[in-house]
C-alpha positions as a Markdown table, in Angstrom:
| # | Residue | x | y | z |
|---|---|---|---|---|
| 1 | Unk | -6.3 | -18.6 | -23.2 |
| 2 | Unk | -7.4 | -18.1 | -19.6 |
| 3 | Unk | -11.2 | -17.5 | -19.1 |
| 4 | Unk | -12.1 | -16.0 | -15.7 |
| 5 | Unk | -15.7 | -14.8 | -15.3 |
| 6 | Unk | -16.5 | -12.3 | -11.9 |
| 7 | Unk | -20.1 | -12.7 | -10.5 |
| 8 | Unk | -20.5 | -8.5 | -10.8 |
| 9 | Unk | -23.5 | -7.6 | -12.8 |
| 10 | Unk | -23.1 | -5.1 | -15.7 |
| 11 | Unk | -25.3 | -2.8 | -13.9 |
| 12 | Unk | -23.3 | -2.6 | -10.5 |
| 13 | Unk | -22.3 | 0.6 | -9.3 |
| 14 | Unk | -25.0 | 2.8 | -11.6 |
| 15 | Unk | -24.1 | 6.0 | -10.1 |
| 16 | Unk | -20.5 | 5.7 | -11.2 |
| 17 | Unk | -18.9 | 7.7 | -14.3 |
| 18 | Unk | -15.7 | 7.4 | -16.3 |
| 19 | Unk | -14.4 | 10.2 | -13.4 |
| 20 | Unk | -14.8 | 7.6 | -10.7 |
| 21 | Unk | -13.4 | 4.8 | -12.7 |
| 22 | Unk | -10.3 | 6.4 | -13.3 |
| 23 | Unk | -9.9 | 7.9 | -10.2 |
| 24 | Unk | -10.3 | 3.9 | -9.0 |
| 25 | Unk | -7.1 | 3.2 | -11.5 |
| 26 | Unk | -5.4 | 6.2 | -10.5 |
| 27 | Unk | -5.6 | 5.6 | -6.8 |
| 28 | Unk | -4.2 | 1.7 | -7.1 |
| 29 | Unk | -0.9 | 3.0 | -9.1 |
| 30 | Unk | -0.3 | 5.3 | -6.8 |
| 31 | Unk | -0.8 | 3.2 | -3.4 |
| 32 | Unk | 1.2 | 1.0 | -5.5 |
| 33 | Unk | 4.1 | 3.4 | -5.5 |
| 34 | Unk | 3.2 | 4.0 | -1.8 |
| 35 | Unk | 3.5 | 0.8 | -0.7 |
| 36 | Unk | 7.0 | 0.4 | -2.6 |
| 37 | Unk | 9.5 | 3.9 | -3.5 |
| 38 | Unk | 10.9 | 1.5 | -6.4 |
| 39 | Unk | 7.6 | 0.9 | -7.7 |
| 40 | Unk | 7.1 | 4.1 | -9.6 |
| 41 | Unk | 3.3 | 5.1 | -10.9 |
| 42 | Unk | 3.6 | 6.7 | -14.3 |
| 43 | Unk | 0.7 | 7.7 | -16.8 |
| 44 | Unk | 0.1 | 9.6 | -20.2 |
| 45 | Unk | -3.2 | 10.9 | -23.1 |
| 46 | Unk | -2.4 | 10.4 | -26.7 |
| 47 | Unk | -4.9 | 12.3 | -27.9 |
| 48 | Unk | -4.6 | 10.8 | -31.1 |
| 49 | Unk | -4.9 | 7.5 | -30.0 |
| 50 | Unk | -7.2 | 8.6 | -27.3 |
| 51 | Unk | -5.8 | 6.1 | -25.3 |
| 52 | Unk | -5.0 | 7.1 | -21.0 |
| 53 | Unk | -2.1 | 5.1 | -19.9 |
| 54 | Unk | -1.5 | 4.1 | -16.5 |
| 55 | Unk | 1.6 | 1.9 | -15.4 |
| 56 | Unk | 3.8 | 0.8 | -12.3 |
| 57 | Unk | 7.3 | -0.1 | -12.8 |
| 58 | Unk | 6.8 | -3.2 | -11.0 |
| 59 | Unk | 3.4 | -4.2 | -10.0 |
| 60 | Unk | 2.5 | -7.7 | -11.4 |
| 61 | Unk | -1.8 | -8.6 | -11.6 |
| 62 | Unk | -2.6 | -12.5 | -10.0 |
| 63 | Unk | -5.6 | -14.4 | -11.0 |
| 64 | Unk | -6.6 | -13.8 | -7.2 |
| 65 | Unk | -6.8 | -10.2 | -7.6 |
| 66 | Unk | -10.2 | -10.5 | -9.6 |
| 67 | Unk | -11.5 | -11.4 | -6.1 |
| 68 | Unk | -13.9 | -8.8 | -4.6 |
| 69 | Unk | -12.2 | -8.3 | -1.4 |
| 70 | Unk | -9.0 | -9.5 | -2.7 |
| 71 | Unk | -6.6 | -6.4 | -1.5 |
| 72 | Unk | -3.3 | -5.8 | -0.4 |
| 73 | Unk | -4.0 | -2.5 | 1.4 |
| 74 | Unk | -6.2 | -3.1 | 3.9 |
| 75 | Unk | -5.2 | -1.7 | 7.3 |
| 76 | Unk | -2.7 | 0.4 | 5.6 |
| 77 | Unk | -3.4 | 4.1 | 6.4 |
| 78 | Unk | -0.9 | 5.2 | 4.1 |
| 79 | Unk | -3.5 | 4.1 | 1.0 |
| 80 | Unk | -7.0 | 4.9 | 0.3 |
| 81 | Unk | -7.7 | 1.9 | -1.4 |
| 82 | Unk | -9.3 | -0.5 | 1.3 |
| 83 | Unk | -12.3 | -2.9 | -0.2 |
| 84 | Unk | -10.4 | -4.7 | -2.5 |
| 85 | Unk | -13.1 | -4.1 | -5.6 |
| 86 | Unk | -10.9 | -0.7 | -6.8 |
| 87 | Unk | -9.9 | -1.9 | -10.5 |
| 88 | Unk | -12.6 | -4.3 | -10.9 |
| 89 | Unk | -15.4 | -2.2 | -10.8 |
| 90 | Unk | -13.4 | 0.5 | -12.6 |
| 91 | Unk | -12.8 | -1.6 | -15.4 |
| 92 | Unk | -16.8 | -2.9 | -15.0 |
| 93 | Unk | -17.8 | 1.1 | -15.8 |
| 94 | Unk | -15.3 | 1.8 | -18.3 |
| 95 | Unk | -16.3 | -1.0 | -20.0 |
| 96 | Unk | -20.2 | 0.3 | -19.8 |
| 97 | Unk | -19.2 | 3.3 | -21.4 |
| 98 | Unk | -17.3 | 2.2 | -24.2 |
| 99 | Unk | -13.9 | 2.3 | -22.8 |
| 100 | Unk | -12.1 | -0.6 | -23.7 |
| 101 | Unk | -9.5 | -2.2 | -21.2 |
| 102 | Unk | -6.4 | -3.6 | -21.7 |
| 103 | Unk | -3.9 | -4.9 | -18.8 |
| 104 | Unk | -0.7 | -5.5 | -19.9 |
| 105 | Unk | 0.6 | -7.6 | -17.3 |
| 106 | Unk | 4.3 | -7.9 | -18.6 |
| 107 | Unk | 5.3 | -9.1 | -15.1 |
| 108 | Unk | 3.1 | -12.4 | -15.9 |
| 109 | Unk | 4.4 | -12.2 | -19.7 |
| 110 | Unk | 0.5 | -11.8 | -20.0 |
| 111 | Unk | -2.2 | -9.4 | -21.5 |
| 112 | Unk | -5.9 | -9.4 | -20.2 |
| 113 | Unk | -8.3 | -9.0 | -22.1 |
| 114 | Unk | -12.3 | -7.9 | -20.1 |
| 115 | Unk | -15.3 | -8.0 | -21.7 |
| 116 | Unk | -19.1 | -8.7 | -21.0 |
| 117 | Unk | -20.3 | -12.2 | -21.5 |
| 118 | Unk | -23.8 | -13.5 | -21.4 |
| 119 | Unk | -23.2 | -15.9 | -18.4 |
| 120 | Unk | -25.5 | -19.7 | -18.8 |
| 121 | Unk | -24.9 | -20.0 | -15.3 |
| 122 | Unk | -26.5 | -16.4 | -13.7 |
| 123 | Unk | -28.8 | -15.7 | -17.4 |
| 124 | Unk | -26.9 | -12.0 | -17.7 |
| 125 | Unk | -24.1 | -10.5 | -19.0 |
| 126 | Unk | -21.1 | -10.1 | -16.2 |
| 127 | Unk | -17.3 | -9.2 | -16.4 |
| 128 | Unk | -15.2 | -11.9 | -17.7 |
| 129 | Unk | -11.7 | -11.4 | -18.3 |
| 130 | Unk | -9.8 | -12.9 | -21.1 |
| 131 | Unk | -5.6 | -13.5 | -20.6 |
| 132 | Unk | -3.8 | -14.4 | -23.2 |
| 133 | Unk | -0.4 | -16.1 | -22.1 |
| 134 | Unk | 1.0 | -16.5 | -25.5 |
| 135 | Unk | 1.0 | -12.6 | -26.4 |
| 136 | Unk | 3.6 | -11.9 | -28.7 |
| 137 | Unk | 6.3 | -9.4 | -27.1 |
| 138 | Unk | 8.0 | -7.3 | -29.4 |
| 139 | Unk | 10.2 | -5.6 | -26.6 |
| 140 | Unk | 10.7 | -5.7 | -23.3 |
| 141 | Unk | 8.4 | -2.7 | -21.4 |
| 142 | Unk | 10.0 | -0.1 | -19.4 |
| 143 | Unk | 7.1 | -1.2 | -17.1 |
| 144 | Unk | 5.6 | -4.5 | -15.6 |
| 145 | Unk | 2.5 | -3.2 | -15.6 |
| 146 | Unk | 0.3 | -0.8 | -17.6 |
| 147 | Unk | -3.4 | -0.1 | -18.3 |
| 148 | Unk | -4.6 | 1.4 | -21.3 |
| 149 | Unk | -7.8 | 2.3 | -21.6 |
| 150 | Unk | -9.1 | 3.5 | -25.0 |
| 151 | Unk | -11.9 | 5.5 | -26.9 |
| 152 | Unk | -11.1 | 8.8 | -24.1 |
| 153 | Unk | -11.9 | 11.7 | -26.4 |
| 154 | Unk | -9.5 | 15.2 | -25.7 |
| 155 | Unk | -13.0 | 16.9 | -24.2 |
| 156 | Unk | -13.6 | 13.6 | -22.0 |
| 157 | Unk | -9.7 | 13.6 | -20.8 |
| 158 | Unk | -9.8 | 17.7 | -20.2 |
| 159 | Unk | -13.3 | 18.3 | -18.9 |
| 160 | Unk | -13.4 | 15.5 | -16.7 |
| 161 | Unk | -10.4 | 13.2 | -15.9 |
| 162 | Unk | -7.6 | 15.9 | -15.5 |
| 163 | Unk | -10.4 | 18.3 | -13.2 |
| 164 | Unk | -10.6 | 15.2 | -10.5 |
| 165 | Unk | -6.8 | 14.9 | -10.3 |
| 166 | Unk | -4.1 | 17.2 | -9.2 |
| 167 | Unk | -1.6 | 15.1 | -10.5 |
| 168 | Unk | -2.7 | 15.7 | -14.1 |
| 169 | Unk | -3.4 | 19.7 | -13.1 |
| 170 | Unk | -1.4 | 22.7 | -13.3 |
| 171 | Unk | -4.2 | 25.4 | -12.6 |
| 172 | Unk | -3.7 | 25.8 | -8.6 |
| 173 | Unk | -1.0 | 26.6 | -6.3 |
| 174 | Unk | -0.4 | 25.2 | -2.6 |
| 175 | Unk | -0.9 | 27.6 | 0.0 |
| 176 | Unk | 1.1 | 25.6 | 2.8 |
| 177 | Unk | 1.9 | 22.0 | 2.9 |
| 178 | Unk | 0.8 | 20.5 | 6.2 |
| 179 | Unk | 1.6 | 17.3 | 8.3 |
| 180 | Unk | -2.6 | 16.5 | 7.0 |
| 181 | Unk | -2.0 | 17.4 | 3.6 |
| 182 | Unk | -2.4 | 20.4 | 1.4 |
| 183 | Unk | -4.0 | 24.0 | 1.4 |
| 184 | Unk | -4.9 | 25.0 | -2.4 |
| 185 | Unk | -5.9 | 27.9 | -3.8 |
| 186 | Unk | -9.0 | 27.1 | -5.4 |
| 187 | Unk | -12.8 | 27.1 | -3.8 |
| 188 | Unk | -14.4 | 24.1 | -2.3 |
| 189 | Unk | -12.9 | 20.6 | -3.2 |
| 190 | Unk | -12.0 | 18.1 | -1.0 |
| 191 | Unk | -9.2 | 15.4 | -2.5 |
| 192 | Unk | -7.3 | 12.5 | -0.9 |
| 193 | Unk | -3.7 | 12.1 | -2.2 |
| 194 | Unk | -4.4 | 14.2 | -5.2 |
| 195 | Unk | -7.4 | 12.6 | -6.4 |
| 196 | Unk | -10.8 | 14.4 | -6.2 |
| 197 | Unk | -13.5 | 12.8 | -3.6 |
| 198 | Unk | -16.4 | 15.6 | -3.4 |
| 199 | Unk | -17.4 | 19.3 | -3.7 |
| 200 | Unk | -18.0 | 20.8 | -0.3 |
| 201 | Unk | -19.4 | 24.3 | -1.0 |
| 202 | Unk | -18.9 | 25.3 | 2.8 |
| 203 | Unk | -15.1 | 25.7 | 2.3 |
| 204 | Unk | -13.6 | 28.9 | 1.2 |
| 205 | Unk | -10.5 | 26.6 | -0.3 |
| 206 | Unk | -9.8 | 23.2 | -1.3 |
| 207 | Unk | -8.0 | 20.5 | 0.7 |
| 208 | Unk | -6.1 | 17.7 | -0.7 |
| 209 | Unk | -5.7 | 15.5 | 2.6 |
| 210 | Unk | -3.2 | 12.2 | 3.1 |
| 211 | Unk | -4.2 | 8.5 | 2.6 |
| 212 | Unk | -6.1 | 7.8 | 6.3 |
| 213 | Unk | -6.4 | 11.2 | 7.6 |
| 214 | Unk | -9.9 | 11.7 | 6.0 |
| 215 | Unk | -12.6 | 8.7 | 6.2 |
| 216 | Unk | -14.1 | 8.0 | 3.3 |
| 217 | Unk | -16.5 | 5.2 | 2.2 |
| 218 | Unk | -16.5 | 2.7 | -0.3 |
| 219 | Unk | -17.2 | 5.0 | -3.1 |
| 220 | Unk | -14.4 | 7.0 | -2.2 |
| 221 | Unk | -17.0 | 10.2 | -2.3 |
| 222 | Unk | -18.6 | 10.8 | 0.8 |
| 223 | Unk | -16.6 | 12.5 | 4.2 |
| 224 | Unk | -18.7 | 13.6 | 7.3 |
| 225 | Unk | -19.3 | 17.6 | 8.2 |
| 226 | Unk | -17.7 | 17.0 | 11.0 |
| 227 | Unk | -14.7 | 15.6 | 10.0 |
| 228 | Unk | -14.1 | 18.0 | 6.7 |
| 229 | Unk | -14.1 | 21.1 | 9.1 |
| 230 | Unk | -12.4 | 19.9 | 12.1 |
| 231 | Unk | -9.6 | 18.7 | 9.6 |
| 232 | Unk | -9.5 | 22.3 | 7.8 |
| 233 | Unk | -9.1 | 24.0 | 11.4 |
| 234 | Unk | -6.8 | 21.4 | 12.5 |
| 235 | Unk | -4.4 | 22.1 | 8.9 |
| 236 | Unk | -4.9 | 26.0 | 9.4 |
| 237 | Unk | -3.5 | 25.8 | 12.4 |
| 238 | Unk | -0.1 | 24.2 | 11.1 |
| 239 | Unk | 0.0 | 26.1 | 8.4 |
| 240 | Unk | 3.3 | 28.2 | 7.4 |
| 241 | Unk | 3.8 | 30.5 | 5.1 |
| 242 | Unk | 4.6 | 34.4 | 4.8 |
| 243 | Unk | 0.2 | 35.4 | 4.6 |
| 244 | Unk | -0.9 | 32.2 | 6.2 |
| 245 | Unk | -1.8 | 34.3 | 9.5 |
| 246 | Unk | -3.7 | 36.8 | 7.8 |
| 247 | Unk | -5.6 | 34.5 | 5.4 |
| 248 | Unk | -6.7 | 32.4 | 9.0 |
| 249 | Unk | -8.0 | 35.8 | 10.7 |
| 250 | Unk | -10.1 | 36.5 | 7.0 |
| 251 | Unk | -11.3 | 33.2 | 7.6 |
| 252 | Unk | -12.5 | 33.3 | 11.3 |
| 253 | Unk | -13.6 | 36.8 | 10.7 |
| 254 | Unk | -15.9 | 35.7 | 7.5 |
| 255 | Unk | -17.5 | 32.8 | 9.5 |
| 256 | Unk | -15.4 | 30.2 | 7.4 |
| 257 | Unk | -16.2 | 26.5 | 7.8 |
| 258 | Unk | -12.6 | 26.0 | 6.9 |
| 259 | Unk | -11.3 | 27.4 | 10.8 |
| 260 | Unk | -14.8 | 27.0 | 12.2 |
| 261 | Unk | -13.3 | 24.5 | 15.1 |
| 262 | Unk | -10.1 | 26.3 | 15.1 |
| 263 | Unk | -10.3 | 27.1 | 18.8 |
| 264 | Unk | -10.9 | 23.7 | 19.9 |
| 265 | Unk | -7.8 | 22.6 | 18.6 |
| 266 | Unk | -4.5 | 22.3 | 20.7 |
| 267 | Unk | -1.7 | 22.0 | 18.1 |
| 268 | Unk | 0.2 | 24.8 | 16.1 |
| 269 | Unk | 0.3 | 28.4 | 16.1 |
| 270 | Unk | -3.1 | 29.6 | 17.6 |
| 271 | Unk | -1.3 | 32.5 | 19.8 |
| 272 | Unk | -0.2 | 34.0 | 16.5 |
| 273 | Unk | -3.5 | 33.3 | 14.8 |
| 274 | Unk | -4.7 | 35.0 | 18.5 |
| 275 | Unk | -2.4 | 38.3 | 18.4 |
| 276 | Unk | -3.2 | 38.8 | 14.6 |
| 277 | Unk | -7.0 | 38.3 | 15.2 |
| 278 | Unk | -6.8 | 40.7 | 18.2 |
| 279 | Unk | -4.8 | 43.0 | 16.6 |
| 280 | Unk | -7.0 | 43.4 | 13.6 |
| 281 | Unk | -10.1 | 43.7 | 15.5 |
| 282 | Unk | -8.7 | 46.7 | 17.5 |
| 283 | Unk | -7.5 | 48.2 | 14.4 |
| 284 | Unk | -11.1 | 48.1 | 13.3 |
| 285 | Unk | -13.0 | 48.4 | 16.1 |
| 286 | Unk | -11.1 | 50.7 | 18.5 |
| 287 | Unk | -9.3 | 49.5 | 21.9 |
| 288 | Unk | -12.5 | 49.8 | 23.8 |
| 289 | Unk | -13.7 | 47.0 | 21.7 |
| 290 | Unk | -15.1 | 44.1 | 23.0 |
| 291 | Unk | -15.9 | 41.0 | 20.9 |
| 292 | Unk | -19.3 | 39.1 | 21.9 |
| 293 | Unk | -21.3 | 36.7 | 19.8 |
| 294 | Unk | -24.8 | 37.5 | 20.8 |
| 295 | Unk | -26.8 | 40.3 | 22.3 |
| 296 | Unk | -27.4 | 38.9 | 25.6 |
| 297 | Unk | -23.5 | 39.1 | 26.0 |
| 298 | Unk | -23.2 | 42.5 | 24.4 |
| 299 | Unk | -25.8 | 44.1 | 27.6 |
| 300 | Unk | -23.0 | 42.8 | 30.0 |
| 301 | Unk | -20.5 | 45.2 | 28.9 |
| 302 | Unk | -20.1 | 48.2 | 30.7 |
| 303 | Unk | -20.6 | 51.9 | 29.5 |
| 304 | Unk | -16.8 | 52.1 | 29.1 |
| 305 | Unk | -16.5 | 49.6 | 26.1 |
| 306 | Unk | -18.3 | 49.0 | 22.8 |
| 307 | Unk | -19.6 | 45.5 | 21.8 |
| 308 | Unk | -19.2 | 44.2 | 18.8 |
| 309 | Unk | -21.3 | 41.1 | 17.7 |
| 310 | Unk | -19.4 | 38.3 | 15.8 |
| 311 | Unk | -19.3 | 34.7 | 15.5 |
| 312 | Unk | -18.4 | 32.3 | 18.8 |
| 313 | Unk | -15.2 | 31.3 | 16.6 |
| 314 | Unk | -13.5 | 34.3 | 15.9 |
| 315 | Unk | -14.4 | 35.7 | 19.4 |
| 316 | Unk | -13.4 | 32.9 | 21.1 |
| 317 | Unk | -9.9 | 33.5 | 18.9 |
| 318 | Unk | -9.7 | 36.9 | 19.9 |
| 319 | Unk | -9.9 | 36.4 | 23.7 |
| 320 | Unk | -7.8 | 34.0 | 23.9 |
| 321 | Unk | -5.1 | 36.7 | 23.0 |
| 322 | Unk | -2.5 | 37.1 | 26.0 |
| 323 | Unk | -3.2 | 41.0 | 24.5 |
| 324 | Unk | -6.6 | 40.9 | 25.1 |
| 325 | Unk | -7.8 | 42.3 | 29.0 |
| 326 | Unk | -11.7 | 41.5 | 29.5 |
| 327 | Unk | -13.3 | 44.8 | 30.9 |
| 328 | Unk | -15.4 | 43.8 | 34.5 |
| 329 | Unk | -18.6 | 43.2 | 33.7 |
| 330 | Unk | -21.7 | 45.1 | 34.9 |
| 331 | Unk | -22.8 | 43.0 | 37.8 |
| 332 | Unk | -25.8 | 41.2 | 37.3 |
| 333 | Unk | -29.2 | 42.5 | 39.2 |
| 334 | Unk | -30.2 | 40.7 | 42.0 |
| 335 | Unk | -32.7 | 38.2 | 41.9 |
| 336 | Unk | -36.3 | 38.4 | 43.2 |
| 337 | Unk | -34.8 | 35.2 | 46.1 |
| 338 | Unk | -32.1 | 37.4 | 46.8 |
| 339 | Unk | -34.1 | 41.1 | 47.5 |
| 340 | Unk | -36.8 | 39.1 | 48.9 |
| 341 | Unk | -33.6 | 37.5 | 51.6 |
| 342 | Unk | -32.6 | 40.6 | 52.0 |
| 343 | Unk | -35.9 | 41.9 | 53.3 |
| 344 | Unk | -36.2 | 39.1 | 55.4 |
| 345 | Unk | -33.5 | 40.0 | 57.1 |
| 346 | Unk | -34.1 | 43.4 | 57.4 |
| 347 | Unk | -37.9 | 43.2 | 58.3 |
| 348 | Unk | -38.4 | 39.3 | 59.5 |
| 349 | Unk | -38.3 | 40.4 | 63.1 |
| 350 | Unk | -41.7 | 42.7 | 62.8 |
| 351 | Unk | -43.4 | 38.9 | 61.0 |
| 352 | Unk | -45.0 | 36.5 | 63.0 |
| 353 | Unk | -42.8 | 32.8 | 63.5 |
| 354 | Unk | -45.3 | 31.4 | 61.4 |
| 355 | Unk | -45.0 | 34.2 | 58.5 |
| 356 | Unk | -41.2 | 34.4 | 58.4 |
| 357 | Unk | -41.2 | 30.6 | 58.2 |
| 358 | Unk | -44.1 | 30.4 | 55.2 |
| 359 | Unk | -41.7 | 33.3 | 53.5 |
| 360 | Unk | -38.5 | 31.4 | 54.0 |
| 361 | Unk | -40.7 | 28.2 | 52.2 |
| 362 | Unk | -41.7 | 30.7 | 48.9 |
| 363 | Unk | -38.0 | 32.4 | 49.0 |
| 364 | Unk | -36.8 | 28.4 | 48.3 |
| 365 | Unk | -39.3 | 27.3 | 46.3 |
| 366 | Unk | -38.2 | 30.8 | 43.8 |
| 367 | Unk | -35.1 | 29.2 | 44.2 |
């Protein structure tokens, strides 16, 4: 039997839970089936085993894999695994909490076997795996590869594995399938091909975005501001479906994150989100309307119109309607340089050369 020790400490990653360990086994079977159709990802809970199942037709596990950094993704956008530490570490934290591991590497015609072992070398207890290459097969698996990961109560496998991945959920429905991923129908969760990366309470929904459209980092957990919003505007604006206009408008009306740089973007539908936002605000506002987003705008409308004060967003949405006509506004006052040019002009030739000339010097310098 094969003896490989890792150099990761017991205590590595002490933020991480069983969620994120799974998610980390989760995410490899599935770039797996990415990265190859023929490679199918399969999985399954017997609750009275409590043992989670995770396989890939035919993925095979080398010795070389145990090397941090060791990864057959990286570069490819079409996967979120990227650091090459993924089942490692996930199999590091399982262990921590109890949940033996148990690869059955059937492409190898081997079973590994991790554990901690006090280490003479480092003086602590670090990952080791164990591979047996004399395991006695009864049968031929349907797959080359599967994980099984054991002592996963029912409340641990509903209340937190199955929450943090869609694939395992039924509770939600897709509001519109974009070219950046999904539109559900559930509040404030971001995930990345179906697996759950963070709560972002600023989002009216939930996105679940492609492998490399969203940057993540190593933890898999944390995405900018910046990027989570632009990305929500950017799938709104794509999105199709019979109420996907209306729910937009809703959106940019409320203030939304989720459309809150809709306006900036140049792809999809905006005219109809446009005509729809326009429309609505007429119907509730009257025809003489005039959307502004802060009171200094609202002083420039004439006598004629009525402003109404909402967000830069939705009135930057509105006026870009080809319905919309901006009224003229009242004409600003003239300045103290311009009345005081004007009585220059009118009166300079009763002032002395050398008065004009000072009041020409205080006209620029109000300037």
């Amino acid at each position: 039997m094969k003896r490989l020790e890792l150099t990761i400490a017991s205590d590595y990653v002490p933020s991480w839970g069983i969620a994120d360990a799974m998610r980390e086994l989760f995410q490899n079977a599935l770039d797996q089936e990415i990265q190859c159709n023929d490679n199918k990802a399969s999985w399954e809970y017997d609750a009275a085993a409590q043992t989670v199942s995770i396989s890939n037709k035919k993925s095979v596990l080398t010795t070389n894999s145990l090397l941090l950094g060791s990864t057959t993704k990286s570069g490819d956008p079409a996967t979120i695994g990227q650091f090459g530490e993924g089942y490692k570490v996930a199999t590091l934290v399982l262990l921590r909490n109890n949940k033996p591991v148990v690869f059955y590497n059937y492409g190898c015609r081997e079973v590994w076997r991790p554990r901690f072992v006090k280490s003479r070398r480092f003086g602590a207890d670090i990952l080791t795996f164990f591979i047996d290459t004399k395991h006695p097969w009864s049968s031929v698996p349907d797959e080359d590869l599967t994980i099984k990961i054991h002592n996963i109560s029912e409340d641990e496998w509903n209340n937190i594995i199955v929450p943090t991945n869609l694939h395992l959920r039924a509770d939600y429905t897709v509001i519109s399938d974009t070219e950046f991923g999904q539109i559900l129908d559930i509040p404030g969760k971001v995930f990345v091909n179906g697996l759950f990366v963070c709560d972002y309470a600023e989002y009216t929904y939930s996105y679940n975005f492609k492998p490399g459209v969203l940057r993540l980092d190593r933890d898999r957990k944390l995405a900018s501001d910046f990027d989570l919003k632009w990305l929500a505007s950017k799938m709104w604006c794509v999105a199709k479906g019979p109420d996907v206009v209306l729910q937009v408008t809703k959106l940019l009306e409320a203030g939304a994150a989720d459309v809150q740089f809709i306006a900036d973007t140049s792809i999809g539908s905006l005219q109809d989100i446009s005509r729809e936002a326009y429309l609505q605000f007429t119907e509730a506002y009257g025809s003489n309307a005039v959307p502004v987003s802060n009171q200094d705008e609202a002083s420039k409308v004439p006598d004629t119109h009525r402003p109404i004060v909402v967000n830069e967003t939705y009135k930057r949405v509105i006026t870009s309607a080809s319905l919309y006509s901006a009224p003229e506004p009242i004409p600003e006052p003239p300045s103290i340089s311009e009345r005081l040019t004007d009585w220059l002009c009118k009166y300079g030739d009763e002032l002395s050369v050398e008065a004009a000339s000072e009041l020409e010097e205080l006209i620029e310098t109000i300037k």
